[in-house]
DRENDO-1510 file (C-alpha; in Angstrom, 1 decimal, always signed):
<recs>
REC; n; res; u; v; w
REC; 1; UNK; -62.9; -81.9; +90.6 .
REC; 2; UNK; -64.8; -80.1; +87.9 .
REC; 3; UNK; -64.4; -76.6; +87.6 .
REC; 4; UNK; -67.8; -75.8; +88.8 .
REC; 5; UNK; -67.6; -78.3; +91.4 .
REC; 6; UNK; -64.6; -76.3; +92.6 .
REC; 7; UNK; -66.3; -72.8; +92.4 .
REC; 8; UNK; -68.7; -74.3; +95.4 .
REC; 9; UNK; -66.4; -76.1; +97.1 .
REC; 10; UNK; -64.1; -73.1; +97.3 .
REC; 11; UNK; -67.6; -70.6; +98.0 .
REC; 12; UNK; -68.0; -73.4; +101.0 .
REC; 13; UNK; -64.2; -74.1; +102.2 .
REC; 14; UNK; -64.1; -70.0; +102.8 .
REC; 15; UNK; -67.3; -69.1; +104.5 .
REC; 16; UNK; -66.7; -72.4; +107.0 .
REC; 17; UNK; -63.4; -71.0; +107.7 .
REC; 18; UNK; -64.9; -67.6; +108.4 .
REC; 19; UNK; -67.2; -69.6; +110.8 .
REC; 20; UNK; -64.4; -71.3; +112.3 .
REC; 21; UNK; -63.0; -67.4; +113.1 .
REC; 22; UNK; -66.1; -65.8; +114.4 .
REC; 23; UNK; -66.6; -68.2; +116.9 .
REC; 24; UNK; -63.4; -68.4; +117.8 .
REC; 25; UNK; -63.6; -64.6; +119.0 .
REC; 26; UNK; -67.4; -64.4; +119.5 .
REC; 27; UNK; -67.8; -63.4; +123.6 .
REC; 28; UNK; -64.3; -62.1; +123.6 .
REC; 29; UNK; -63.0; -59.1; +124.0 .
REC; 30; UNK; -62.9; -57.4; +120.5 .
REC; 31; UNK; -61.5; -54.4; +119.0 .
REC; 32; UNK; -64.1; -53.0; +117.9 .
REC; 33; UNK; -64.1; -49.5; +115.2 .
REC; 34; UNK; -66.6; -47.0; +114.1 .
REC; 35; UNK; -67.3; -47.0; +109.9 .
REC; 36; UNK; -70.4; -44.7; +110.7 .
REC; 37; UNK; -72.0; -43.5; +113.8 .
REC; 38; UNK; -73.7; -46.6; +114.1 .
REC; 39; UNK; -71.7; -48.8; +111.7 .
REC; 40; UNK; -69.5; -51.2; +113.2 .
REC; 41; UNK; -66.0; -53.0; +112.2 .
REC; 42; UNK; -64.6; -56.1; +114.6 .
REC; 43; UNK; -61.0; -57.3; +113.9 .
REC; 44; UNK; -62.8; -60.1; +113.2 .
REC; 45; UNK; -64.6; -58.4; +109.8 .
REC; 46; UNK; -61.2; -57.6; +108.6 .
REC; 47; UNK; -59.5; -61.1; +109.3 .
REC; 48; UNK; -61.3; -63.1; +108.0 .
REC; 49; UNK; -62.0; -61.0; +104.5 .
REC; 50; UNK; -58.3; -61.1; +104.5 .
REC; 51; UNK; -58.1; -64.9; +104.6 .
REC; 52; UNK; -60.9; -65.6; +101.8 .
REC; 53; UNK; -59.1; -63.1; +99.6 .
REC; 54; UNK; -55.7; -64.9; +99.9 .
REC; 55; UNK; -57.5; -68.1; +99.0 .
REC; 56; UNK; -59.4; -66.6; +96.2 .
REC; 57; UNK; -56.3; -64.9; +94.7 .
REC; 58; UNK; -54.3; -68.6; +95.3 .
REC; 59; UNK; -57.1; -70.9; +93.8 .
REC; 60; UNK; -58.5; -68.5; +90.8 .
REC; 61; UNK; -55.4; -65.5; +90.4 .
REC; 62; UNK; -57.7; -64.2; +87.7 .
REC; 63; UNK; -60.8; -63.5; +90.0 .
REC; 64; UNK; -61.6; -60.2; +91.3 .
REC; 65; UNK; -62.6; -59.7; +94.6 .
REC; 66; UNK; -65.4; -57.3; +96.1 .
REC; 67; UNK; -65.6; -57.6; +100.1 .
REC; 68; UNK; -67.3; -55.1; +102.6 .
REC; 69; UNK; -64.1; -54.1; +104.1 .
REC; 70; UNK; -61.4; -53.3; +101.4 .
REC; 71; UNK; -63.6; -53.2; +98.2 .
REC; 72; UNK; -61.8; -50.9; +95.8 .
REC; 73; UNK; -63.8; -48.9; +93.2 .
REC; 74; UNK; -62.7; -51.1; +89.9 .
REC; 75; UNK; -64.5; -54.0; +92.2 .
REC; 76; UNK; -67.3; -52.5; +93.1 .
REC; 77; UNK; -68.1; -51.2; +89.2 .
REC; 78; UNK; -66.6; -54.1; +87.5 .
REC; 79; UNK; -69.5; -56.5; +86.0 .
REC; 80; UNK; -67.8; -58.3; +83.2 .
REC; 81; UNK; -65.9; -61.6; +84.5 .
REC; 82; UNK; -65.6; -63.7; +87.5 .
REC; 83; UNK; -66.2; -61.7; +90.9 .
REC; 84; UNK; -66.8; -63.2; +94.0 .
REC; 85; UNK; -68.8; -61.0; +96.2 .
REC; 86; UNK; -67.7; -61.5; +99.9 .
REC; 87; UNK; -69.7; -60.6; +103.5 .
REC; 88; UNK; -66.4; -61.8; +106.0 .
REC; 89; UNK; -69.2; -61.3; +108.8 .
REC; 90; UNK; -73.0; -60.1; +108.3 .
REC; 91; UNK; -74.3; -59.0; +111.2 .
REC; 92; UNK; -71.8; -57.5; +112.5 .
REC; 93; UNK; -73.7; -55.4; +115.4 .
REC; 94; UNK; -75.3; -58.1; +116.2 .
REC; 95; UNK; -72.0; -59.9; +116.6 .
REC; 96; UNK; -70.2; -56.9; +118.9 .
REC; 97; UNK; -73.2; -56.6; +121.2 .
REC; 98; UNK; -72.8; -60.7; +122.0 .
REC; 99; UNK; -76.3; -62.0; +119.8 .
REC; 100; UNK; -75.7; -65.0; +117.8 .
REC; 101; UNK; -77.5; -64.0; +114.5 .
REC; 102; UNK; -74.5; -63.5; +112.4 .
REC; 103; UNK; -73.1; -65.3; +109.4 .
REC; 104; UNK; -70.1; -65.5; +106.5 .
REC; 105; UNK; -72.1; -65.1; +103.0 .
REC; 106; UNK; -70.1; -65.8; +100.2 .
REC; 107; UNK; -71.1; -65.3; +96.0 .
REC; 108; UNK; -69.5; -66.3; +92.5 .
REC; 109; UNK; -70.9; -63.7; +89.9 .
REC; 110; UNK; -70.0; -64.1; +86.2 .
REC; 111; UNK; -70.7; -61.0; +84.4 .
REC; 112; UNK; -73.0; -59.4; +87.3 .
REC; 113; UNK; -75.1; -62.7; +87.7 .
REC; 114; UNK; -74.4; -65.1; +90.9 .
REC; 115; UNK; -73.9; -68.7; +89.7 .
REC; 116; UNK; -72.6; -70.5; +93.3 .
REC; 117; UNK; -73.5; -69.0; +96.9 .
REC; 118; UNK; -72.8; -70.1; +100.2 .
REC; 119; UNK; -73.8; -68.6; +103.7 .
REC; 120; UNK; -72.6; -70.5; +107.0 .
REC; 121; UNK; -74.2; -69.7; +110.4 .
REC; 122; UNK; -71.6; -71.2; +112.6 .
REC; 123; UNK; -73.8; -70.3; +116.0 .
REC; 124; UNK; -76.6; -73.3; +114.2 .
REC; 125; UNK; -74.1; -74.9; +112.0 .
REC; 126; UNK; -76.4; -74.3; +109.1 .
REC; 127; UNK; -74.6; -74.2; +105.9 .
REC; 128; UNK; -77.0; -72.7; +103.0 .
REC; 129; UNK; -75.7; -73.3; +99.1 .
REC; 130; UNK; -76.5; -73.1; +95.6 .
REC; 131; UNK; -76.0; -73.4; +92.3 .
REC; 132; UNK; -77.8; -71.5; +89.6 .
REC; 133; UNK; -79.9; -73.7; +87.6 .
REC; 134; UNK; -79.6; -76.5; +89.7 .
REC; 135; UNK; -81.1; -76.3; +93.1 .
REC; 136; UNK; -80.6; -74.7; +97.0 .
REC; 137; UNK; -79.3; -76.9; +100.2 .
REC; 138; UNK; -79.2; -76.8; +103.9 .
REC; 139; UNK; -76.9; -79.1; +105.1 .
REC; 140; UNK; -77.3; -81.1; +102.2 .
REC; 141; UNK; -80.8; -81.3; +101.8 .
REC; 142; UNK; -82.8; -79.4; +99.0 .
REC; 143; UNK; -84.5; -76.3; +100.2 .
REC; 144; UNK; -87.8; -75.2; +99.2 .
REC; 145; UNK; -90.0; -71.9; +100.0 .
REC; 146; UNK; -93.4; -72.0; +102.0 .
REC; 147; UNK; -96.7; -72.2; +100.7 .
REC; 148; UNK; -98.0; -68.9; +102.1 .
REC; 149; UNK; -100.7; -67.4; +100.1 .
REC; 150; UNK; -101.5; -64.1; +101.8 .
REC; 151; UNK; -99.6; -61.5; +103.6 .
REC; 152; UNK; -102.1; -62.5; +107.0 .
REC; 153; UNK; -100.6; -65.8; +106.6 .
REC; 154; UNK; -96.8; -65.1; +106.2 .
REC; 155; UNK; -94.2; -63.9; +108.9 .
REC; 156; UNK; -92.0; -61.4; +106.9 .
REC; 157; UNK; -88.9; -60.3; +108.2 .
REC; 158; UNK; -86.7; -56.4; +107.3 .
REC; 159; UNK; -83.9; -54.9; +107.9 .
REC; 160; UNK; -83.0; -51.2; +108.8 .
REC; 161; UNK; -80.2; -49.2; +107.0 .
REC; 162; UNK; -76.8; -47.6; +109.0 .
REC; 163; UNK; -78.1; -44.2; +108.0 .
REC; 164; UNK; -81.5; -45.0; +109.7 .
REC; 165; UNK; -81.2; -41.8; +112.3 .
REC; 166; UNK; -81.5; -40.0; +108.8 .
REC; 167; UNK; -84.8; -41.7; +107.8 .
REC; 168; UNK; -86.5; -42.9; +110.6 .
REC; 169; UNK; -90.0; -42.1; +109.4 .
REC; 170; UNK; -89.3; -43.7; +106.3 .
REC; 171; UNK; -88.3; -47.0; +107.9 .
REC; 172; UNK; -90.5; -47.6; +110.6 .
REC; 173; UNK; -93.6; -46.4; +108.5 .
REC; 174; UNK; -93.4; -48.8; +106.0 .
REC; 175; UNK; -92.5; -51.4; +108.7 .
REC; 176; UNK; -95.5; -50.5; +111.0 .
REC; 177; UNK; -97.6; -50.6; +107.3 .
REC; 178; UNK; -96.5; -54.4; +106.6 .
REC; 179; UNK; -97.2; -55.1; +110.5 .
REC; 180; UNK; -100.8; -54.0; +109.9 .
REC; 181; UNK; -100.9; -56.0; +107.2 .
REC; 182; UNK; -98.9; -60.0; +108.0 .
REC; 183; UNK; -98.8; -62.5; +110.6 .
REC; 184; UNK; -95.9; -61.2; +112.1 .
REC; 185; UNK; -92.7; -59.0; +110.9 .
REC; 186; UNK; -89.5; -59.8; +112.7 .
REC; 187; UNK; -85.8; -57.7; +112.4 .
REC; 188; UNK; -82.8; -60.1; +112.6 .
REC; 189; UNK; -80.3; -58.0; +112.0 .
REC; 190; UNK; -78.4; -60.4; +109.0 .
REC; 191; UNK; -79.9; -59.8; +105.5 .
REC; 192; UNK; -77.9; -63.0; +104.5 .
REC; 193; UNK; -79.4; -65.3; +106.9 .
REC; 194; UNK; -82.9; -63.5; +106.5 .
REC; 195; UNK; -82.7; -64.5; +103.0 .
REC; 196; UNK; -81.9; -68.1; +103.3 .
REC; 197; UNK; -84.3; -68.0; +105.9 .
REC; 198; UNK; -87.1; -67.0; +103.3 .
REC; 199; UNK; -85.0; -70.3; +101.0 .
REC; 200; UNK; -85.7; -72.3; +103.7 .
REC; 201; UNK; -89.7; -71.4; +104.6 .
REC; 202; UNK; -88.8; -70.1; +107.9 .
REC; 203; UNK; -90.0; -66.8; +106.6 .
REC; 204; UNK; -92.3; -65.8; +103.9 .
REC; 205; UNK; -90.7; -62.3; +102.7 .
REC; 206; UNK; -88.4; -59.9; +102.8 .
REC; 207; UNK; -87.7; -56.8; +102.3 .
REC; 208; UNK; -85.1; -53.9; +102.4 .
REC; 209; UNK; -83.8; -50.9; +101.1 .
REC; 210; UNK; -80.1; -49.3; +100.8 .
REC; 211; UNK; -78.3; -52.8; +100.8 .
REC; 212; UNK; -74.2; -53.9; +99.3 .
REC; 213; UNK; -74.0; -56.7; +97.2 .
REC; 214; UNK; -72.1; -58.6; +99.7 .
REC; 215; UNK; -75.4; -58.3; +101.7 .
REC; 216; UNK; -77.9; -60.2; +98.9 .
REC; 217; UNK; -75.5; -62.2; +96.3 .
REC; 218; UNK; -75.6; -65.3; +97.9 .
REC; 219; UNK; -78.7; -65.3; +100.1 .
REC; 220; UNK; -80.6; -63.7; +96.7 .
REC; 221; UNK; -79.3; -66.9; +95.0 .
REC; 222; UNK; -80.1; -69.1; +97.2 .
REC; 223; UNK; -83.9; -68.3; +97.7 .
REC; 224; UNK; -84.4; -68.0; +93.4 .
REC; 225; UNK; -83.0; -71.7; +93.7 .
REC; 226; UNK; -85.2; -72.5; +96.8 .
REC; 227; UNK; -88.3; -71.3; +94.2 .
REC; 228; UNK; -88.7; -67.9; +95.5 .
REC; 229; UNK; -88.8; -64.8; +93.6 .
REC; 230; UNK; -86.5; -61.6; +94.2 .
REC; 231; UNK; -86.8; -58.5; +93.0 .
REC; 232; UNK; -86.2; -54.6; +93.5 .
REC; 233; UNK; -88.7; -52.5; +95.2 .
REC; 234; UNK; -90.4; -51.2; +92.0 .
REC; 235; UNK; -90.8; -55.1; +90.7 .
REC; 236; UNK; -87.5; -54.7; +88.6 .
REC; 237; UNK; -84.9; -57.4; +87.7 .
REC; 238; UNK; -83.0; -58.3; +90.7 .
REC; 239; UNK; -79.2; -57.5; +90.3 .
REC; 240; UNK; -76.5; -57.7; +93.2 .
REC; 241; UNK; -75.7; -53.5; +92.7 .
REC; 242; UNK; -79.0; -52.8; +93.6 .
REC; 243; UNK; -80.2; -51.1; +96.7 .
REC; 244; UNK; -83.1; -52.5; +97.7 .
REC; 245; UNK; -84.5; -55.9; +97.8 .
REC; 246; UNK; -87.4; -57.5; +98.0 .
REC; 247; UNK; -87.3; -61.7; +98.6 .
REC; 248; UNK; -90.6; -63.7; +99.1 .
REC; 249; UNK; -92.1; -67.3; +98.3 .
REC; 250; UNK; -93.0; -65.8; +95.2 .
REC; 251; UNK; -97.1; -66.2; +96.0 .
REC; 252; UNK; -97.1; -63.2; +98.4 .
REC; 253; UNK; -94.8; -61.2; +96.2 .
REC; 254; UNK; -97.2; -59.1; +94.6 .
REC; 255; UNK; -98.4; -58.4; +97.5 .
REC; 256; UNK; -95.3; -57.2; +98.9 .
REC; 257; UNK; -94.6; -55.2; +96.0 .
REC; 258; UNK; -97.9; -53.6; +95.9 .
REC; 259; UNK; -97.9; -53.0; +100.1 .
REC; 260; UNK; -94.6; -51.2; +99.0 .
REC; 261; UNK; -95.8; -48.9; +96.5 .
REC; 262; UNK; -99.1; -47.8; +98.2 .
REC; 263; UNK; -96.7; -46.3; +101.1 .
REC; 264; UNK; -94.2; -44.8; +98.8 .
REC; 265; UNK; -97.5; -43.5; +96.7 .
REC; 266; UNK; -98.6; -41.6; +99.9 .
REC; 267; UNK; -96.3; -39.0; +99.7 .
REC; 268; UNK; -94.6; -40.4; +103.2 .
REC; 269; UNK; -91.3; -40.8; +101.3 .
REC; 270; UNK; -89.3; -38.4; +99.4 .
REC; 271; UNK; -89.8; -39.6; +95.5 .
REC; 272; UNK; -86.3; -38.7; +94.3 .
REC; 273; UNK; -84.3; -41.1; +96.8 .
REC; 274; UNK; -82.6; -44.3; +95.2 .
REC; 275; UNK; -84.9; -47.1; +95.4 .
</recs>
């Protein structure tokens, strides 16, 4: 196998095992812990980042590792090199509360920029992938964004941050601005899935703020290879450490973008926060 053939195949092998885990304990009875008032861990999270970093450490020992539930600071800082950027299960509230929108999101980054991703939805058995410069899959076949022109035509899709008691205003005001404005805005509750969702023209943006890079390395990947654009809130170069996100079809994107920055403009959000 060649070795980028292998970086996929491994990105695959793991996040189909960490489907193979979340079903087997979905509508069981979980242990389930508090990271944040609001922010959940399952036993599940933490079993099955455990089983992709063994792999990881037994196929490439010289990889480093950055995972929601044990990431240490030298992997959340470290840029230069391989890094595989790991989501063991996104969605996880979703997931604790018995919905079946969650997924296993998986990225190779070389020197900060994702080169393979692969998110598994075991509930659907849809397995996204890509490969940077080559192309995005569902199951195989080629993905491609929608068509969408305007944002009266597009169903857009957002997520809201753990620390959303703290900024309620701030969230649901920019969401009611972009309901005003689109077809239809939905909340899933997986930035992963929402992504490849955007990849595969089930939506026609996204958009969200205070985000991990094991929320958008893969899913990010996976729309720029669908033909979509991402970016950060301001229009800036997409990049994994970034906090906020915005993923589209690429035709509405200015749009978006420009939706964005009229409500930030308006003095309804506090100008010195991290965008």
């Amino acid at each position: 196998m060649a070795p980028d053939a292998q970086l996929l195949a491994t990105a695959v092998e793991v996040v189909l095992r960490a489907g193979e885990m979340q079903m087997a304990g979905f509508g069981t009875t979980l242990r389930v812990d508090k990271k944040g008032a609001i922010d959940l861990v399952t036993e599940v999270d933490v079993a099955v980042e455990r089983m992709a970093r063994a792999l990881i450490a037994e196929r490439f020992p010289g990889h480093r590792v950055l995972a929601e539930e044990f990431a240490g600071s030298d992997e959340r800082t470290a840029l230069s090199g391989p890094r595989w950027v790991f989501d063991p299960l996104d969605g996880t509230t979703n997931y604790a509360h018995g919905l079946p929108v969650f997924c296993a999101s998986l990225a190779l980054e070389m020197d900060g920029v994702a080169t393979v991703g692969a998110v598994y939805d075991p509930t659907r058995r849809e397995l996204f992938t890509a490969e940077r410069g080559v192309g995005a899959w569902l199951n195989g076949a080629p993905l491609r964004v929608s068509r969408a022109e305007t944002l009266i035509d597009s169903m857009l899709c957002t997520g809201f941050p753990y620390h959303v008691h703290e900024a309620v205003e701030d969230a649901v005001g920019l969401f009611g601005r972009f309901l005003g404005q689109a077809r239809a805005v939905r909340r899933l509750g997986s930035a992963a899935i929402d992504l490849c969702y955007v990849a595969a023209g089930r939506l026609d943006g996204f958009w969200e703020r205070s985000l991990h890079p094991w929320d958008t390395a893969a899913g990010a990947l996976v729309v720029e290879e669908a033909g979509g654009r991402v970016t950060t809130f301001t229009g800036g170069t997409y990049q994994s450490r970034e906090p906020s996100l915005v993923a589209s079809n690429g035709l509405i994107h200015d749009a978006m973008l420009g939706t964005i920055a009229a409500f930030e403009e308006g003095g309804l959000r506090p100008r010195n926060r991290t965008v």
